[in-house]
C-alpha angles and dihedrals in degrees: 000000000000128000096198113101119259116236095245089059086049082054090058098048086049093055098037084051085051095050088054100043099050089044079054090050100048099087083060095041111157140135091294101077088037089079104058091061086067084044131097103211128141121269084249097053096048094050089054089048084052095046093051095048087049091046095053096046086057103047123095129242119244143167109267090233091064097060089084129079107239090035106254108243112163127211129257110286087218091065102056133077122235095258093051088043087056089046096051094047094054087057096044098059092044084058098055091035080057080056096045096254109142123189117222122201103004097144097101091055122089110228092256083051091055097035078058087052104053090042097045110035103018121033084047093049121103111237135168102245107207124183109213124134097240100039129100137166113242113209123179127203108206117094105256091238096050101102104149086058087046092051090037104060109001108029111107115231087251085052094042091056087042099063086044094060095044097043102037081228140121110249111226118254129293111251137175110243113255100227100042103185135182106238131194107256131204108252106273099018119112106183 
């Protein structure tokens, strides 16, 4: 006689975890979990979509700099040279990336633009800091409203003659970035 759990008795954990996750969940209820109800996905996968969304509306926000223990505070800009600004930066982005925070389109920043950025508009910002392996936190770094930088160095061509088709406009010139950088990506991404 095995000891090893028969598949229909995984099959009853999952739905009993499932049960549980989804009575958790009800206070939160939304569209979110809406969707999974017209999706096939495995019973696993569903629980660890669960578990993530349970574990996000619990968390508490809280300003990215304070993530960190010590809590990341970064220097005036004004009081640093280009090369420490470069440095810290480095650093800097080695840090969030440690918290899987990954910076998206970065190259037409300088790096003292991007050093502002991160101290102005990111570390200060509230955020729901979940732990889980496969989440990260996207943020791009290119003003919403800022379409013609957007076409310029980061729009593919399809998106490019997208826009056009849409807009009944030219879209500006295709341009290389001028501050191409090697970021830290999440596993599996390839922006």
């Amino acid at each position: 006689m095995s000891n090893l759990p028969s598949s229909s008795d995984h099959q009853v954990d999952l739905l009993l975890k499932n049960a549980q996750l989804r009575d958790e969940l009800e206070p939160f209820l939304d569209e979110s979990v809406d969707v999974l109800n017209g999706r096939a996905l495995s019973l696993e996968d569903e629980n660890e979509f669960l578990e993530s969304i349970l574990e996000w509306e619990r968390a508490p926000s809280i300003p990215i700099s304070k993530w960190f223990e010590p809590e990341l505070k970064l220097p005036a800009p004004e009081c640093l040279d280009d090369q420490a600004i470069s440095n810290l930066l480095r650093k800097t982005i080695q840090m969030l990336y440690s918290q899987k925070i990954a910076l998206d389109f970065t190259d037409h920043l300088s790096d003292r633009q991007l050093y502002c950025l991160l101290m102005r508009d990111i570390l200060p910002v509230y955020q729901k800091k979940v732990s889980r392996p496969r989440n990260f936190l996207h943020w791009h770094c290119l003003d919403d409203n800022d379409v013609d930088c957007w076409l310029t160095f980061y729009a593919t061509d399809q998106e490019r003659g997208d826009w056009e088709i849409e807009t009944g406009l030219t879209a500006p010139q295709k341009r290389l970035p001028p501050y191409p950088r090697q970021m830290p990506r999440r596993p599996g991404n390839f922006n």
